[in-house]
C-alpha positions as CSV (number, residue, x, y, z in Angstrom):
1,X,-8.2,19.6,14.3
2,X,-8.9,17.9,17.4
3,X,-8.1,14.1,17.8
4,X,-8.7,13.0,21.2
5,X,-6.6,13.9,24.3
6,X,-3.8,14.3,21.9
7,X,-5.4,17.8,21.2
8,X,-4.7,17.9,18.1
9,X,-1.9,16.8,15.1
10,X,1.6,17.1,16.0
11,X,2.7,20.4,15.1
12,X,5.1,20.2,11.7
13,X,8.9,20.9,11.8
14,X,7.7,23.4,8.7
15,X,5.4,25.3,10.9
16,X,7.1,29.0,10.9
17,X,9.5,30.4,8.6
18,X,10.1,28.5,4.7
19,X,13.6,29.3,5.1
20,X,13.8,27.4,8.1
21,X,12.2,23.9,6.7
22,X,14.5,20.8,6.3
23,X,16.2,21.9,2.8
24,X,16.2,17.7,1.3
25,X,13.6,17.9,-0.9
26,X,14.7,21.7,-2.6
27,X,18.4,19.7,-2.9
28,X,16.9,16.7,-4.4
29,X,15.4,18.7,-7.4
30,X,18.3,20.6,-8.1
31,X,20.3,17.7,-8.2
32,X,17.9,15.8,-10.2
33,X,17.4,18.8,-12.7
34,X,21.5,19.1,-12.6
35,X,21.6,15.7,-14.1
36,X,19.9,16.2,-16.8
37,X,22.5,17.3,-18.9
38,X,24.1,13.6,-18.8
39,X,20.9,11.7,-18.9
40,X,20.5,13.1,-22.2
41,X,23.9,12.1,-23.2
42,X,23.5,9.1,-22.1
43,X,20.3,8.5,-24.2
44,X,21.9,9.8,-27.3
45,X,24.9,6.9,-26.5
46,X,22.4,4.2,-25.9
47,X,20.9,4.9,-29.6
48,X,24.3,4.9,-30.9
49,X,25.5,1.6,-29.6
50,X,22.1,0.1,-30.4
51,X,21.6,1.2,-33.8
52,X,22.7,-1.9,-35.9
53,X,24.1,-0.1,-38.4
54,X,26.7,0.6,-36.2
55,X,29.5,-1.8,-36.2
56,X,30.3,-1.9,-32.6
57,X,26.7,-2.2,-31.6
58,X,27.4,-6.5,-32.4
59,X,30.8,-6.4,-29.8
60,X,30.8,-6.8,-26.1
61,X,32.1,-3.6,-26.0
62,X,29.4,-2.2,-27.6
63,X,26.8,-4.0,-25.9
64,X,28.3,-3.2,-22.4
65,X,28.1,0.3,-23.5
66,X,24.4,0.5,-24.1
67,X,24.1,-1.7,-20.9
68,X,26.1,0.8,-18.5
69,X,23.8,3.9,-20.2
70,X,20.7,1.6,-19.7
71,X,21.8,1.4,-16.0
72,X,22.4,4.9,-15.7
73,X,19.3,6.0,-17.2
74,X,17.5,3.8,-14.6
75,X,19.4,4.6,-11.5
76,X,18.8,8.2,-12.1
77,X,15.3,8.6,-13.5
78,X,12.4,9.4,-11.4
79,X,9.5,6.8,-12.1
80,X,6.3,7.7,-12.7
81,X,3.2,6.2,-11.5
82,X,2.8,2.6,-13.2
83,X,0.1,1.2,-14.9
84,X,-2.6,-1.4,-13.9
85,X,-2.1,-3.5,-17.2
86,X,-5.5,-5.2,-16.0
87,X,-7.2,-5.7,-19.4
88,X,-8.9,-8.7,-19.1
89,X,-9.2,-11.7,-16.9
90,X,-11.3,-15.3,-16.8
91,X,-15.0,-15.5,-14.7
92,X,-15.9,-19.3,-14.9
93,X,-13.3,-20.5,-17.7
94,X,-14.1,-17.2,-20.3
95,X,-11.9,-14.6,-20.8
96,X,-13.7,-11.1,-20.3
97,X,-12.2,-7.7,-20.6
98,X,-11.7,-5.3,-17.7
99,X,-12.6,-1.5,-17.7
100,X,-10.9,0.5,-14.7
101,X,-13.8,3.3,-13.7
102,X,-13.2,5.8,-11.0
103,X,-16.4,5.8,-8.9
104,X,-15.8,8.3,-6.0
105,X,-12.9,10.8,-5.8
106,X,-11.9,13.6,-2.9
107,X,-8.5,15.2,-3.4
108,X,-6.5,12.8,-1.5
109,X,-8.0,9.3,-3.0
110,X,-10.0,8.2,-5.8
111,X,-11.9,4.5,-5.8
112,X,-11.1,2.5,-8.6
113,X,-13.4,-0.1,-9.9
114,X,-12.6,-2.5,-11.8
115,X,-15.6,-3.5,-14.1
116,X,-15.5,-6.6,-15.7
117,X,-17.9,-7.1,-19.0
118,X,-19.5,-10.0,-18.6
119,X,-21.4,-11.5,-21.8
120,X,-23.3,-13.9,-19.7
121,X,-25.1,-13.6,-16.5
122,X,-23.7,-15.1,-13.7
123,X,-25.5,-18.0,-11.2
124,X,-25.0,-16.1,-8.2
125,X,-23.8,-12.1,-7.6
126,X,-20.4,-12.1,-7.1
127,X,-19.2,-11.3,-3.5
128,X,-18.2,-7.3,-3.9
129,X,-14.9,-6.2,-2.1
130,X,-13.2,-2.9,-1.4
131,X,-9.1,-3.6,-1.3
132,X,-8.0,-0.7,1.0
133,X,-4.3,-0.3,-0.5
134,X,-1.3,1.2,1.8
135,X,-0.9,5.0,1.8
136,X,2.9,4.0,2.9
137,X,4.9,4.8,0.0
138,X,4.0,3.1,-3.4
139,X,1.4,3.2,-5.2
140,X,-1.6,1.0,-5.4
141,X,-0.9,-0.6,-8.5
142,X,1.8,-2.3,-6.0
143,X,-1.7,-4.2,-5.2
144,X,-1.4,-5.6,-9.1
145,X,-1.5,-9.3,-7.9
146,X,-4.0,-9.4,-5.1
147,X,-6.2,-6.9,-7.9
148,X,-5.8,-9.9,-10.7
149,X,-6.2,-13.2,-7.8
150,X,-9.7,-11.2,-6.4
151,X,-11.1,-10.3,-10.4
152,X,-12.4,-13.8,-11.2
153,X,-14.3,-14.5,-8.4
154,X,-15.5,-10.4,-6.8
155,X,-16.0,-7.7,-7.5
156,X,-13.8,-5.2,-7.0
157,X,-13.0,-1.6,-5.7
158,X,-9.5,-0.4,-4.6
159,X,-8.7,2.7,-2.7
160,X,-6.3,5.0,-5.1
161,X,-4.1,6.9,-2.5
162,X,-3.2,10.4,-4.2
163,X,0.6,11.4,-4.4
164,X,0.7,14.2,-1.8
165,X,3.0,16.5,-4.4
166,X,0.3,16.6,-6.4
167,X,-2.4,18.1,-4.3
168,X,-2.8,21.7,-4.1
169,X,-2.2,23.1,-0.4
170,X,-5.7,24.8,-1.0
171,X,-7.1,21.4,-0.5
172,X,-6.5,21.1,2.7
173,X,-4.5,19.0,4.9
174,X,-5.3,15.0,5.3
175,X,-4.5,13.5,8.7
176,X,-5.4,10.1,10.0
177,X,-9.3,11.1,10.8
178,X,-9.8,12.1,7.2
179,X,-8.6,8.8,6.3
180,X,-11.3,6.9,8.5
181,X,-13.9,10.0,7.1
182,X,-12.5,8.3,3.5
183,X,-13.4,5.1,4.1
184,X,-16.8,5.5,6.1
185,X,-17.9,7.7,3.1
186,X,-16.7,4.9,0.3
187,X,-18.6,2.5,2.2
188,X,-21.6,4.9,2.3
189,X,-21.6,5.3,-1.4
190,X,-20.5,2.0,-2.5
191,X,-24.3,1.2,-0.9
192,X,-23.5,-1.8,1.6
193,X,-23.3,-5.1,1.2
194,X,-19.6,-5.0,0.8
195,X,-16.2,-7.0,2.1
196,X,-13.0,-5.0,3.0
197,X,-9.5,-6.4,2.6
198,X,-7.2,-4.1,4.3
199,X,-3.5,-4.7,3.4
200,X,-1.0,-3.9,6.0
201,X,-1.2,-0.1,7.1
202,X,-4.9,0.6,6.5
203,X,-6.1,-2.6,9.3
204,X,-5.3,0.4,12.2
205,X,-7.9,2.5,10.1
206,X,-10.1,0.1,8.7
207,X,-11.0,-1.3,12.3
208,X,-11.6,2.2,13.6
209,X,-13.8,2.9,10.6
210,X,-15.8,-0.3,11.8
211,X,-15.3,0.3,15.0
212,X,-17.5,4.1,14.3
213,X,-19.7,2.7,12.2
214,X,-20.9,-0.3,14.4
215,X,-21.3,2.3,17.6
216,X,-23.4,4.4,15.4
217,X,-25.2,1.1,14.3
218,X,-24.3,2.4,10.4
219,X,-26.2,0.5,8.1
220,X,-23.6,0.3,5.8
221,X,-21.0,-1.5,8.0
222,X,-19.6,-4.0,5.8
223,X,-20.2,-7.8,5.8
224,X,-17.1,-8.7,6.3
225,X,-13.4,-7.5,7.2
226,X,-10.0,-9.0,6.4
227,X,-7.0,-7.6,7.9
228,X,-3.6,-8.9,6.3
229,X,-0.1,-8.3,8.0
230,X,-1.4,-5.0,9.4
231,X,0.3,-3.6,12.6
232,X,-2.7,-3.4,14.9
233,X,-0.7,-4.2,18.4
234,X,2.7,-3.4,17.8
235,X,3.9,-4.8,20.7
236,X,4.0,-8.2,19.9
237,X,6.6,-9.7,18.4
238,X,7.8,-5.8,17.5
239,X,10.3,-6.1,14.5
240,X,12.7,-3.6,13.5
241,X,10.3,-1.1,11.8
242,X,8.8,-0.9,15.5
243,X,11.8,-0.4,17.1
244,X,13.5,2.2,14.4
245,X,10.2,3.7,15.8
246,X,9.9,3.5,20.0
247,X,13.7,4.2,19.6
248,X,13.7,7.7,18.2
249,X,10.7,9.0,18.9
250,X,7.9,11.1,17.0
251,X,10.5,14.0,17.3
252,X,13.0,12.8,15.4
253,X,10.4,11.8,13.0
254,X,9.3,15.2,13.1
255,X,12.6,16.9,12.6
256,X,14.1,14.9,10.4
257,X,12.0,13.1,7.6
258,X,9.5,16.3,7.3
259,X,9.9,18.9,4.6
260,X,8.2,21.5,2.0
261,X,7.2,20.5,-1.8
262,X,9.3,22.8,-3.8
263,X,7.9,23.8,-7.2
264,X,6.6,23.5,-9.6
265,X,4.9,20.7,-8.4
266,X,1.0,21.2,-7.9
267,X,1.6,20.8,-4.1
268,X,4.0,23.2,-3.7
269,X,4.7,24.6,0.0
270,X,2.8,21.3,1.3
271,X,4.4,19.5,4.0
272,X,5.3,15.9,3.3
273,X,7.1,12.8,3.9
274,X,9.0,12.6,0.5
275,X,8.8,10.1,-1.6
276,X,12.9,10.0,-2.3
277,X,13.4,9.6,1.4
278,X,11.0,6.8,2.0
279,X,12.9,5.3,-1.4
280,X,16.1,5.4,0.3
281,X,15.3,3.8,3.8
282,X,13.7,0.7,1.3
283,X,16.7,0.4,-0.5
284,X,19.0,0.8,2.8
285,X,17.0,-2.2,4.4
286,X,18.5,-4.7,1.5
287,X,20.9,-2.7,0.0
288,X,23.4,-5.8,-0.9
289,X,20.4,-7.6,-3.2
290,X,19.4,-4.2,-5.1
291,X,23.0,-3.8,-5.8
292,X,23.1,-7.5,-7.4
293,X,20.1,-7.1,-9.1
294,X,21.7,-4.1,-10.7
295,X,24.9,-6.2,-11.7
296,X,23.2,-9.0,-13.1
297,X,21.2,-6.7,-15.1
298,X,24.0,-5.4,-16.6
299,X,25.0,-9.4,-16.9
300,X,21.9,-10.0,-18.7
301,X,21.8,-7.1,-21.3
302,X,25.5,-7.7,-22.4
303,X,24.5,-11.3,-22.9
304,X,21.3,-10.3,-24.4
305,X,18.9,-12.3,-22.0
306,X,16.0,-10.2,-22.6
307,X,13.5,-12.2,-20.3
308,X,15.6,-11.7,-17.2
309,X,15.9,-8.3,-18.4
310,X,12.1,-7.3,-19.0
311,X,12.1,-9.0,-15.1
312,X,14.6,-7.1,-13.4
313,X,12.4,-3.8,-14.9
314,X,8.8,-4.7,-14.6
315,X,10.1,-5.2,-10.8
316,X,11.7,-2.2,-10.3
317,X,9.6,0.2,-12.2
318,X,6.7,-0.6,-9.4
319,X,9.2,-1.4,-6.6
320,X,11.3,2.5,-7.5
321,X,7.7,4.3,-7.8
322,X,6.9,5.9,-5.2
323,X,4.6,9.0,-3.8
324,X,4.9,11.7,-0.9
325,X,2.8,11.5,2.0
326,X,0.4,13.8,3.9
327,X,3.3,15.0,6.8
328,X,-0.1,15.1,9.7
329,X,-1.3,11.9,8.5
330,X,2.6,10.2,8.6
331,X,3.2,11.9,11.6
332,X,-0.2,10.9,13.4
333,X,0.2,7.3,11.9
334,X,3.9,6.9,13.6
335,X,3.0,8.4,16.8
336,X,-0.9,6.5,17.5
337,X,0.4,3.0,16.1
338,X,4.3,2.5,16.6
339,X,4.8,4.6,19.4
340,X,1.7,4.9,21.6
341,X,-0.1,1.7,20.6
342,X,-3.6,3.5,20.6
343,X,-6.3,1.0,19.2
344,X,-4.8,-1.7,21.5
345,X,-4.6,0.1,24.4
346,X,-8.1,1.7,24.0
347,X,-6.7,5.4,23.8
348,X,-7.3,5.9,20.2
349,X,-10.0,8.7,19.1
350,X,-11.9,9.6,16.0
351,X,-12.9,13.6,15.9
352,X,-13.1,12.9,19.8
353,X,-14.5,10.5,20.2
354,X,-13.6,7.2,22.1
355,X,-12.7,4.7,19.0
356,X,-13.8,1.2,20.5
357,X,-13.4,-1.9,18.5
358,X,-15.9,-4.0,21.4
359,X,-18.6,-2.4,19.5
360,X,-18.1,-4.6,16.4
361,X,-21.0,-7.2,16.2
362,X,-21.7,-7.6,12.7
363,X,-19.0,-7.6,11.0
364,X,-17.0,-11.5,10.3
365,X,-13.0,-11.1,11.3
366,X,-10.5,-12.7,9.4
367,X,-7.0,-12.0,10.3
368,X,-3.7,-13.3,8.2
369,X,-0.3,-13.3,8.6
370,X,3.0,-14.5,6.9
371,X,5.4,-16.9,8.9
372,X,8.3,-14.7,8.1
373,X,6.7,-11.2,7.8
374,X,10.1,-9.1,9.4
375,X,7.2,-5.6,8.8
376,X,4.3,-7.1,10.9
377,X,5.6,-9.5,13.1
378,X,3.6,-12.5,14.2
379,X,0.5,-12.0,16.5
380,X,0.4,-8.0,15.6
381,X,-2.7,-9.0,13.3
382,X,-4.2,-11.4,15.4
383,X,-4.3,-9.0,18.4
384,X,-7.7,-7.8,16.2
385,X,-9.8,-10.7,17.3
386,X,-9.0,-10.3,21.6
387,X,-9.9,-5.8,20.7
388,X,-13.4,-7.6,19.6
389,X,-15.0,-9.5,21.4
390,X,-18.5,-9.3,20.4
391,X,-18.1,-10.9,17.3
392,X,-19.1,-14.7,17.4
393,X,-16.7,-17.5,17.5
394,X,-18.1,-18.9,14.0
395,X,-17.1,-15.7,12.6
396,X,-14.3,-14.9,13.0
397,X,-10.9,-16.8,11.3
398,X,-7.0,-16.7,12.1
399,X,-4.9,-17.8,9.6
400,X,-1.0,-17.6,9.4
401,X,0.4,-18.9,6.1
402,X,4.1,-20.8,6.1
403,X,6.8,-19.5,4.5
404,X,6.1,-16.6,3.3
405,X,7.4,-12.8,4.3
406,X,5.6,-10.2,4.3
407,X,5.0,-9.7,0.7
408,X,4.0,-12.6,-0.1
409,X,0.7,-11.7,2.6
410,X,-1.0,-9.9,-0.3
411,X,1.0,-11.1,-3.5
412,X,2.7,-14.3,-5.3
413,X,1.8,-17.7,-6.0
414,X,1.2,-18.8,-2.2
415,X,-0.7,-15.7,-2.2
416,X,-3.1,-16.8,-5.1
417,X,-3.2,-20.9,-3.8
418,X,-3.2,-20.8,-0.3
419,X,-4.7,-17.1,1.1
420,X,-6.8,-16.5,-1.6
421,X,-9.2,-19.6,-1.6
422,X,-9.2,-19.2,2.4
423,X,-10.4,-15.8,1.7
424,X,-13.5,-16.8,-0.2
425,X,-14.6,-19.2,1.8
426,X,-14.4,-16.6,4.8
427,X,-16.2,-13.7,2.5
428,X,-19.4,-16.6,1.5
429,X,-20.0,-17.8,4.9
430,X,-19.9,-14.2,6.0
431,X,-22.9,-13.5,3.9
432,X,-24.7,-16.6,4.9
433,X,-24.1,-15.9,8.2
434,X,-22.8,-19.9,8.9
435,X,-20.4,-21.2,10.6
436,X,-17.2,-21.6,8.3
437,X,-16.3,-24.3,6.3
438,X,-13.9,-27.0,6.9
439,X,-10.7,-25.6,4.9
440,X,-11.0,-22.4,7.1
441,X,-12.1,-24.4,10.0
442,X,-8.8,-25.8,9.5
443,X,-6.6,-22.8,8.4
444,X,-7.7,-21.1,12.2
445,X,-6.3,-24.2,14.2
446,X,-2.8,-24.2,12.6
């Protein structure tokens, strides 16, 4: 598949014999099916020193029993793909339930919308947004909070990123211009008239997807375009994601992080970016807090603190879910963005053809960053607004929030006070076509 004068994706560590692909991923299921055994031992323990029938269940002894098999159970289970847990949520002070539809689906993605059931019309249609989640590890529902801050005010879609494993090699592969294809097409069915918040990863994507749309004067570009921490020049203020990257090269990348889906999983023989391994360099990054967490866990059931408890688990069940990725689309994404700098340096190519963001006219910028982000440093985002300079001054918005890293971009209480309003504001005079209000007036000089 040709991209450019790259000539083509890089070729796979994989590509030749099976029995010469990076083993990791074959190792991690035997060990995980070898611990089996004791996970089920562990369960039956639990019970037993839970059950209060039994007298030691009432002791500290008993209770740091269950504790160190809760712990066990945990550190050694693979997690499963969470839950939205978006029933409901308040449009103009009433509390309406929520219905999650899938409204467009291809093998690597579905689009999730989430439908909220109004009992009254509303004054004006609601601005309607697609949330282009990260394809970087976790799952969307890691998108929970910016989901729940956007529902009372938009409508909203959210791109479902499928779980590589699961996709049958018959489907074909997925590389970085099938996820701009993705996203043009979305657009196209979702009918115009539409906002996209990209979230980190997807703003290299997103603005080439505007970028082909507007040279193709696409009717369905969208109105509007917010790009939040994402790594769009690198270069600036690089952090030490960038440099793990310069430093070692697509290469190492290749040779090193790439392997085979073993069976039985659906995707079997595909070559991926495991899941497990992308776990481990998360965990290696702050390894002195998850250990902590851990301990006071074990603090908090022994003392039987079940609110710090339920806490420590509804964190890590999203934070210790994780997927496999596409290895062409990793691979392509490493090598254009952190390593070659593509889309700043004007190199970057969609199905060969030149992908230049100077074409975008229509479509309002905003661009946000967190004071602390240590993912996307500071200005990496902003760089979008000097790739486009055809879009007018009164449309276009910088805003760089204090205090927060680079979670709290998309997600927390800053998130849902400070970005969120800003956000609106941008989105409404997008649609007019004005110039900006005076909070985002405001928000683009600090």
């Amino acid at each position: 598949m040709p991209i450019g004068e790259f000539g083509g994706a890089p070729p796979l560590a994989s590509e030749g014999s099976p029995a010469l692909t990076t083993p990791m991923y074959w190792v991690y299921e035997m060990a995980h099916a070898a611990l089996n055994p004791a996970r089920a031992v562990t369960d039956a323990t639990k019970i037993l020193f839970q059950n209060p029938l039994n007298p030691w269940t009432h002791t500290e002894f008993g209770k740091s029993v269950a504790a160190a098999c809760e712990l066990f159970e945990r550190t050694t289970r693979r997690y499963g793909k969470p839950d939205w847990g978006l029933d409901e949520t308040t449009v103009n002070g009433v509390r309406v339930p929520v219905e999650i539809r899938e409204v467009w689906e291809k093998p690597f993605c579905r689009l999730l919308y989430f439908d909220r059931k109004l009992t009254r019309p509303l004054p004006a249609p609601a601005p309607r947004v697609l949330i282009v989640a990260p394809m970087s590890g976790h799952y969307a529902t890691l998108l929970r909070g910016t989901v729940e801050a956007f529902l009372p005010t938009h409508e909203v879609y959210i791109t479902d990123w499928a779980d590589a494993r699961m996709v049958p090699v018959t489907q074909g592969r997925f590389d970085l211009d099938d996820y701009i294809d993705y996203l043009i097409e979305m657009l196209h069915a979702l009918g115009g008239n539409m906002h996209v918040v990209a979230v980190c990863q997807p703003s290299v994507p997103v603005v080439a997807a505007v970028s082909v749309m507007e040279a193709e004067n696409d009717p369905y570009v969208p109105l509007s375009m917010t790009l939040m921490g994402g790594p769009i020049d690198t270069r600036r203020n690089p952090t030490a994601v960038n440099a793990l990257a310069e430093d070692r090269g697509i290469d190492w990348f290749r040779n090193h992080v790439i392997t085979k889906v073993p069976f039985p999983h659906p995707g079997v023989m595909r070559d991926v970016y495991p899941g497990f391994l992308q776990l481990n360099g998360f965990i290696s990054m702050n390894l002195d807090r998850h250990v902590d967490a851990h301990k006071a866990l074990f603090d908090h059931l022994v003392k039987g603190d079940g609110d710090l408890a339920d806490k420590h688990r509804e964190f890590y069940d999203e934070y210790l879910a994780v997927m496999d990725l596409p290895a062409e689309y990793y691979l392509q994404t490493v090598e254009l963005v952190f390593v070659k700098h593509a889309l700043p340096k004007g190199e970057m190519t969609h199905r060969g053809r030149p992908v230049d963001p100077s074409k975008i006219r229509r479509v309002a910028l905003m661009t946000v960053e967190g004071e602390n982000d240590d993912i996307s440093g500071l200005g990496q985002t902003e760089a979008t607004h000097a790739l486009c300079p055809l879009i007018p001054a009164h449309r276009r918005v910088h805003y760089m929030q204090k205090g927060v890293g680079h979670y709290g971009v998309f997600n927390g209480s800053r998130f849902r006070s400070e970005i969120v309003p800003r956000i609106n504001d941008f989105m409404l005079s997008a649609m007019t076509n004005k110039k900006p209000s005076l909070t985002i007036a405001h928000s683009a000089a600090e």
